[in-house]
C-alpha positions in Angstrom: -27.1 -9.3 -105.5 -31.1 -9.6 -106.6 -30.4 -13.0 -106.1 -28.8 -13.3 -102.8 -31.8 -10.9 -101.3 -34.4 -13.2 -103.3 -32.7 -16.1 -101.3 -32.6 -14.4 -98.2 -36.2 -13.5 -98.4 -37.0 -16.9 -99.7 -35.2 -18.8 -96.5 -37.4 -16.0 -94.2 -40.6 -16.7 -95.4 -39.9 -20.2 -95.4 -38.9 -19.7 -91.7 -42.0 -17.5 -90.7 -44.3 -20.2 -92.7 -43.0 -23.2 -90.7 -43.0 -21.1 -86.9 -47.0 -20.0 -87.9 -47.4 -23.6 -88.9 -45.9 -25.1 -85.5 -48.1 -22.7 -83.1 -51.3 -23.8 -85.0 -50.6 -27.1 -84.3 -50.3 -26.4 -80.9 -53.5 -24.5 -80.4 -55.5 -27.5 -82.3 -53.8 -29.8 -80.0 -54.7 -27.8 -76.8 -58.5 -28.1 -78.6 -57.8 -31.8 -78.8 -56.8 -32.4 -75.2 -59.3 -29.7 -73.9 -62.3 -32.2 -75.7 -60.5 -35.6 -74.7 -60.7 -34.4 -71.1 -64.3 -32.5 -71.2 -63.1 -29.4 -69.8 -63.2 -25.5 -70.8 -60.8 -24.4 -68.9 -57.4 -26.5 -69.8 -54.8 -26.2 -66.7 -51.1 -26.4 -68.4 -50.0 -29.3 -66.6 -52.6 -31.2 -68.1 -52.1 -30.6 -71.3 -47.8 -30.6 -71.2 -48.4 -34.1 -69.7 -51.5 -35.3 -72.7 -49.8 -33.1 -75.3 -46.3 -34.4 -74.4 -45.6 -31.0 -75.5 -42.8 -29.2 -73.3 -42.9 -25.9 -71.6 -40.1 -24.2 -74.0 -42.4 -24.8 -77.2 -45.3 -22.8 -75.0 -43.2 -20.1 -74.7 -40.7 -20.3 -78.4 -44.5 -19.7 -80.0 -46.2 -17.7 -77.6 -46.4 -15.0 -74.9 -47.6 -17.3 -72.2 -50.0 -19.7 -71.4 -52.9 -17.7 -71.7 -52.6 -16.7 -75.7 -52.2 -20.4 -76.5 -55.9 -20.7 -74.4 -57.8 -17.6 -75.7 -56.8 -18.3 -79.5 -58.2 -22.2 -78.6 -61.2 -20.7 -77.7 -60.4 -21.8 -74.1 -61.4 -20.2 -71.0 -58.6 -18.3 -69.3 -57.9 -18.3 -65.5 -58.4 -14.7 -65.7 -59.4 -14.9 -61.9 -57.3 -15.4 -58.7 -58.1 -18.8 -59.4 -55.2 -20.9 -56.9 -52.5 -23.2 -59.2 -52.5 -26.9 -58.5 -49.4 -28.1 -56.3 -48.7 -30.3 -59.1 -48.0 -27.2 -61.3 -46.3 -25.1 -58.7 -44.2 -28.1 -58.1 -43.2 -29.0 -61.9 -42.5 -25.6 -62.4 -40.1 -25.0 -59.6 -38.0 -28.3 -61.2 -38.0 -26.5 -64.4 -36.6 -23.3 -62.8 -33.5 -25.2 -60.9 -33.0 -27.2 -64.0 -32.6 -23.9 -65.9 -30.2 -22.7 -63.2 -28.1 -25.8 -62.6 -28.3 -26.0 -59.2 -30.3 -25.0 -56.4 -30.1 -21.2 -55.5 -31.6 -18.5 -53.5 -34.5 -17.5 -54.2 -34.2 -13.5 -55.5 -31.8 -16.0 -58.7 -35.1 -18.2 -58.8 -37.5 -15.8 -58.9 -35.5 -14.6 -62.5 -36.1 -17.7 -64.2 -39.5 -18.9 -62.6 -42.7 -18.5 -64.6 -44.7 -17.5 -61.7 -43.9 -15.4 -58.6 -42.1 -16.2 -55.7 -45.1 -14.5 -54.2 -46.9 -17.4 -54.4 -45.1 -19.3 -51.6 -46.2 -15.9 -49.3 -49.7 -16.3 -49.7 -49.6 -19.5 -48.8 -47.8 -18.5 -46.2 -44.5 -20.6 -46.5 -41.1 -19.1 -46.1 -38.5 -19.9 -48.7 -37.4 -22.7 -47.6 -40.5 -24.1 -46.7 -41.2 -24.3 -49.9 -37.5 -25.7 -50.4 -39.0 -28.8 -48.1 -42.5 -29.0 -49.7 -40.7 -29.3 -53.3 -38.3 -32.1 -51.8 -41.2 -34.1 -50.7 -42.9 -33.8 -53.7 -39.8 -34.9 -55.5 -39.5 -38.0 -53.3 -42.9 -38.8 -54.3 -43.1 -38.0 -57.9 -39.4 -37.5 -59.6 -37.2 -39.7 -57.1 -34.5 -38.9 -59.7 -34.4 -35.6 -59.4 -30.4 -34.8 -60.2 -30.6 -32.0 -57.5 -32.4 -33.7 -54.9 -29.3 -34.1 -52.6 -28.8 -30.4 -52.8 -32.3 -29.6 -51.1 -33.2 -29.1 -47.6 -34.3 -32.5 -45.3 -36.6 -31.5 -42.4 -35.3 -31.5 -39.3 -37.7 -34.3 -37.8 -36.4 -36.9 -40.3 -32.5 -36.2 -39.3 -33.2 -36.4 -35.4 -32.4 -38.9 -33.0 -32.6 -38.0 -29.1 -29.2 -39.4 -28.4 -27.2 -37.2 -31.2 -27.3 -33.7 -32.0 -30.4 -32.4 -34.2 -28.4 -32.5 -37.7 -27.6 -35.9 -37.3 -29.2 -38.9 -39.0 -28.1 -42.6 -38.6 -29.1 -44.9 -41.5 -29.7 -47.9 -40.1 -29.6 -49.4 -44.1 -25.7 -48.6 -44.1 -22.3 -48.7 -42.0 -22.0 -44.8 -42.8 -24.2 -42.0 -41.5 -25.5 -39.2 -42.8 -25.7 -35.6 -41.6 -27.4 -32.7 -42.7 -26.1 -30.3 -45.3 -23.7 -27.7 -44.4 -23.4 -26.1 -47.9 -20.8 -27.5 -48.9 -18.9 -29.3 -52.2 -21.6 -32.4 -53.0 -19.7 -35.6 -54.3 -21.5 -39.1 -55.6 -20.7 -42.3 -54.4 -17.3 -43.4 -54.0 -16.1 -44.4 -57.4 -12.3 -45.1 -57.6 -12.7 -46.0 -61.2 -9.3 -45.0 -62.3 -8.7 -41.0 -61.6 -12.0 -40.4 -60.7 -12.6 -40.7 -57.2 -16.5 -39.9 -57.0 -19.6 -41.1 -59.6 -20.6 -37.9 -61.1 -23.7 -35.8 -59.9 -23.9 -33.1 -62.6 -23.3 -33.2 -66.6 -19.9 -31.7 -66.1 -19.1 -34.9 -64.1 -20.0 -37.2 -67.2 -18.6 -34.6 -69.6 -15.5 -35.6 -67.8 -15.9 -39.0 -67.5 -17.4 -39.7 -71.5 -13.9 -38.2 -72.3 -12.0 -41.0 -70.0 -13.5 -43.8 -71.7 -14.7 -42.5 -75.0 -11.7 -44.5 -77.0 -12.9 -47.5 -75.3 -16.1 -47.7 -75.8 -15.5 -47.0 -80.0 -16.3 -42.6 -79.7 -13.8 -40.4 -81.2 -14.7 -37.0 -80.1 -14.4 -34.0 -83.0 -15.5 -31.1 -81.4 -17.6 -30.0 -77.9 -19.8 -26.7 -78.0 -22.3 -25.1 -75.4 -25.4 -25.3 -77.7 -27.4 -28.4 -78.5 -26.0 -30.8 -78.9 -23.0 -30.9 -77.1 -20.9 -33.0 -79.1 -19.9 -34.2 -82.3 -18.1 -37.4 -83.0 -17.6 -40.4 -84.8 -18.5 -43.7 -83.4 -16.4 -46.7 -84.7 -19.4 -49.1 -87.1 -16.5 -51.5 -88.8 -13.3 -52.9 -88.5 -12.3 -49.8 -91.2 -15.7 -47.5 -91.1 -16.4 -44.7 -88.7 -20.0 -42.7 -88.3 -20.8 -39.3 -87.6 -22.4 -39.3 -84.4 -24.4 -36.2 -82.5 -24.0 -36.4 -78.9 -25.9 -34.9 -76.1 -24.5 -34.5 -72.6 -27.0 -35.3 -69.3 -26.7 -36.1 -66.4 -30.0 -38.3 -66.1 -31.6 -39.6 -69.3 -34.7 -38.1 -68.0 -33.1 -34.5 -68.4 -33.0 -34.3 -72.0 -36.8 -34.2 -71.8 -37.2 -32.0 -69.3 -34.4 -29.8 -71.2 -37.0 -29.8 -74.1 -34.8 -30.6 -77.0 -36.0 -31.8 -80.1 -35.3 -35.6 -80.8 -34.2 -35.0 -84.0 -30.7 -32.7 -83.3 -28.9 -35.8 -81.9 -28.3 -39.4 -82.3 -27.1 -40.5 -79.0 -27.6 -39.3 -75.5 -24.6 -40.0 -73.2 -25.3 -39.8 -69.3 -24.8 -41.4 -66.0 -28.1 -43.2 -65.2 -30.7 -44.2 -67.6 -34.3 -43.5 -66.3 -36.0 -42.6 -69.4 -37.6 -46.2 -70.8 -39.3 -44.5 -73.3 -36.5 -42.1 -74.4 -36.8 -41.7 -78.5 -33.3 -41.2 -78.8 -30.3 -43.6 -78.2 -29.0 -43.4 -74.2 -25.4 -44.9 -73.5 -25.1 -44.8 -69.7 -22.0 -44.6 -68.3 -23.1 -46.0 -65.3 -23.7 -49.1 -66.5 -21.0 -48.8 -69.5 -17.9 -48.7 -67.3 -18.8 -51.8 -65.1 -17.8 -53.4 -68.4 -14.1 -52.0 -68.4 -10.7 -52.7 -67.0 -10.3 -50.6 -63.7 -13.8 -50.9 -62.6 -14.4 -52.5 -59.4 -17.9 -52.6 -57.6 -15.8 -53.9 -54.4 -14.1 -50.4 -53.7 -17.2 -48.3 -54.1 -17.7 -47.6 -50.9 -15.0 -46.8 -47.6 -17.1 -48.9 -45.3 -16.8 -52.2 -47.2 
């Protein structure tokens, strides 16, 4: 029994040890990035994107951005001192990500790290700030996996001839019309009994378990936590490798999920848009244009 408690108290310490360890890293890095950029007061944005820290080991380490600042010796924004766009903006992704989709605003307010309060004193309505976001992800994340789900202003779906939710793009046989709220799809697929591309991680959940035997995966188990799935992954004629899978929808998403590198060996999604991605991507995407049943001819009911 002495023993057991020894070991237990042995594996806590070692636990406490190695979390103290990982926040004073972070505060000498936030020193680091606060001298590489001359600046006292270091916004969060900046030093996410320097760092190349995420926002979830900010807040697994501390109780918000302004400990990690005042125990760097950094000035804090202890004034009404207005937030950049930029970190409004990045902050907002981070929210819908966390939700999965994109809500109404009293289920956003739970899981954003400011106040939807912000958007009134700048005197937006919500979805004002619904349009405002969608431009900046135009501009700045064009891959956004819930960009189809946000509003489109009305001046870019009008045409004087058609009704105002209308829009004819002149780039394909098929128009487009505004949202109603209903059921989103991808492009037209057809690849065996799948009708649509995916446009969520469930979709390639679905599809990874299609083509999995193909493509040399044997799937052992699927969980909710990180990662997703375990398998083996075919290396020989007569060898097979344990393989630690993590489900996304974009490549890019594991990042902004902030999950450590080092709990999987292969990310399995629909598009690949991370180049610089430490962990292995298999894109289905691009994977199934390799297989029998695949045709790029029936994508689309206007060809």
């Amino acid at each position: 029994m002495d023993q057991h408690c020894a070991a237990v108290a042995s594996k806590l310490a070692s636990s406490y040890f190695r979390r103290m360890n990982e926040r004073q890293q972070l505060i000498d890095k936030a020193k680091e990035v606060a001298a590489n950029l001359g600046c006292r007061r270091l916004a969060r944005s900046d030093f996410i994107r320097e760092a190349g820290v995420p926002e979830s080991r900010i807040r697994q380490h501390f109780d918000g951005w302004l400990e990690l600042c005042e125990l760097a010796g950094l000035e804090t924004n202890t004034q009404n001192v207005r937030l950049d766009d930029d970190e409004i903006f990045v902050a907002m992704r981070d929210a819908f990500v966390q939700m999965g989709r994109i809500g109404p605003m009293h289920k956003f307010n739970r899981v954003f790290r400011f106040s939807v309060d912000i958007f009134k004193r700048r005197g937006m309505r919500w979805n004002d700030a619904l349009l405002a976001f969608r431009q900046w992800c135009e501009k700045n994340d064009p891959n956004f996996y819930l960009l189809a789900e946000l509003p489109v202003a009305a001046e870019t779906r009008a045409l004087a001839s058609l009704p105002p939710d209308f829009n004819v793009d002149t780039s394909s046989k098929v128009s487009t019309w505004a949202r109603v709220n209903g059921r989103v799809y991808g492009e037209f697929l057809n690849f065996r009994g799948l009708q649509h591309a995916p446009v969520n991680e469930q979709g390639v959940v679905f599809l990874f378990g299609m083509v999995a035997h193909e493509l040399g995966y044997t799937v052992e188990s699927v969980q909710t936590g990180y990662p997703d799935c375990e398998a083996k992954r075919k290396i020989s004629p007569n060898r097979w490798e344990r393989i630690r899978i993590e489900f996304e929808f974009t490549s890019r998403s594991f990042r902004d999920h902030g999950h450590d590198p080092k709990g999987c060996d292969v990310i399995v999604c629909w598009e690949h848009n991370y180049p610089a991605c430490p962990v292995e991507v298999l894109a289905l995407g691009d994977a199934i244009k390799k297989l029998p049943g695949y045709d790029p001819n029936r994508q689309s009911p206007a060809r």
